[in-house]
C-alpha positions in Angstrom: 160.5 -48.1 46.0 159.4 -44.5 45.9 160.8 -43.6 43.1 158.8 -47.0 41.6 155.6 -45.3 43.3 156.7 -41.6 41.9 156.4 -43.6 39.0 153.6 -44.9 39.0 151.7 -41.9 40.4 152.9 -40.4 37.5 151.8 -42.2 35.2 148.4 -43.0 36.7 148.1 -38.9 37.1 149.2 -38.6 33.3 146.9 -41.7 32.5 143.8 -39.4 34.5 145.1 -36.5 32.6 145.1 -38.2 29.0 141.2 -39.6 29.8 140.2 -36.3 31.0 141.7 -34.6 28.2 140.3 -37.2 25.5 136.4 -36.6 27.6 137.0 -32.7 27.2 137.9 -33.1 23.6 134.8 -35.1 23.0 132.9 -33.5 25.5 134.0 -30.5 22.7 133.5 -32.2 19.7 129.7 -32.7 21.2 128.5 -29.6 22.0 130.1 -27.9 19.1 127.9 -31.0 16.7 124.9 -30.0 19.2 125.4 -26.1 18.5 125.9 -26.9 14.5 122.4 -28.8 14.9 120.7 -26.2 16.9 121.4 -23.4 14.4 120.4 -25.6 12.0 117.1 -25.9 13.6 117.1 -21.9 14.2 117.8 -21.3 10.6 114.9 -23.5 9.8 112.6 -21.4 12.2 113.5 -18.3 11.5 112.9 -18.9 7.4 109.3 -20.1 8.1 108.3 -17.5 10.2 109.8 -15.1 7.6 107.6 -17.3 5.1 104.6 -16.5 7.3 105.1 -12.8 7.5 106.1 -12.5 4.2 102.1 -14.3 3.8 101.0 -12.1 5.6 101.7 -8.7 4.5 101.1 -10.3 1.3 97.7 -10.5 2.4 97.4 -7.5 4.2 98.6 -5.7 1.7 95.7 -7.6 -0.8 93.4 -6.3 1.5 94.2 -2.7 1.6 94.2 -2.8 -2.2 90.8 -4.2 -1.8 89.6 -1.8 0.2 91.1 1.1 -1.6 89.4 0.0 -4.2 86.0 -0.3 -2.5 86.4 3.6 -1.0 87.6 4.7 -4.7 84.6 2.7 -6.4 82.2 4.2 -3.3 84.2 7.8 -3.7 83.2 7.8 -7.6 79.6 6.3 -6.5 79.0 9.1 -4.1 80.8 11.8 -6.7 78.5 11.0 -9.8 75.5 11.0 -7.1 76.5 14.3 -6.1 77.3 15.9 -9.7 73.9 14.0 -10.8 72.0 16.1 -8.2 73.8 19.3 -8.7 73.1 18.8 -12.4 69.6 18.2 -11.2 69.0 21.1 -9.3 70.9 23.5 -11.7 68.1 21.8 -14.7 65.3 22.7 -11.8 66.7 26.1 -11.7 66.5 27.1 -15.1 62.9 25.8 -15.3 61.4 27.3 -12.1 63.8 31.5 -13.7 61.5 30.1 -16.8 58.5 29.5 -14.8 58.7 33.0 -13.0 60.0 34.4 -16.5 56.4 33.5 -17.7 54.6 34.3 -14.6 55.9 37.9 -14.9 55.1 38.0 -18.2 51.1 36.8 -17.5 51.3 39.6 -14.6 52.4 42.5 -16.9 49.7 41.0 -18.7 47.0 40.9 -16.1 48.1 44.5 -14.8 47.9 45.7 -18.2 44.6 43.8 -18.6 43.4 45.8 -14.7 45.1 49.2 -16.2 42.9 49.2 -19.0 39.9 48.1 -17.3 40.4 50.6 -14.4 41.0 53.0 -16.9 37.8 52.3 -18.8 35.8 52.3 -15.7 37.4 56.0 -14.6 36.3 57.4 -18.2 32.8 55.9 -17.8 32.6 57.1 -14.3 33.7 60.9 -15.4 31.4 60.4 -18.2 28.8 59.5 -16.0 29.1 62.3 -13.5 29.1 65.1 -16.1 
C-alpha cells in the first residue's frame, strides 16, 4: 500500500508540476504578448513626440528666419538713414565752405572798399592840414 501511495504522490506531485509548468509557460507567453504590446505603444509615443519636435523647431526655426529678416530689413532701414544723413550733411558742408567762400570774398571786398575810403580820407586830411 505504500508503494500504491508513493504512487500516487507521485503522480499527483508530477500532475502539480505539469499545471504549474503549463501556468508558467502561459504565465510566459503573457507577459512576453504584454511587453510586445507595450513597445508597441512606446514606439507609437515616441514617433509623435518626435513629430511634435520635429513641428516645432520647424517653427522655431520659421521664426528666426522671420526675425532675421526683420533685423536685416531694419539693419538696411537704419543703414540707408544713416548714409542719407551723412550724404546730407556732407551736401550742407560744401554749401555752408561755399557760403564762407563768398563771405570772404564780400569781406576782401568791404576791406578793400574801407582801405580805399580810409585812404581817401588820410589824403584829404594831409591835404587839409597843409
Amino acid at each position: 500500500m505504500e508503494v500504491v501511495q508513493t504512487l500516487v504522490n507521485a503522480l499527483v506531485i508530477g500532475a502539480a508540476g505539469v499545471i504549474l509548468a503549463r501556468m508558467t509557460h502561459n504565465l510566459r507567453q503573457e507577459v512576453k504578448s504584454e511587453i510586445s504590446e507595450f513597445r508597441v505603444e512606446v514606439r507609437h509615443e515616441i514617433a509623435r513626440v518626435d513629430g511634435s519636435i520635429a513641428d516645432l523647431r520647424t517653427g522655431f526655426e520659421g521664426s528666426i528666419a522671420d526675425f532675421r529678416t526683420g533685423v536685416d530689413r531694419t539693419i538696411a532701414e537704419l543703414r540707408t538713414g544713416v548714409e542719407g544723413g551723412i550724404a546730407e550733411l556732407r551736401a550742407d558742408m560744401r554749401d555752408m565752405r561755399l557760403d564762407m567762400r563768398e563771405m570772404r570774398a564780400e569781406i576782401r571786398e568791404i576791406r578793400s572798399d574801407l582801405t580805399q575810403v580810409a585812404l581817401a580820407v588820410g589824403v584829404q586830411r594831409r591835404a587839409g592840414h597843409q
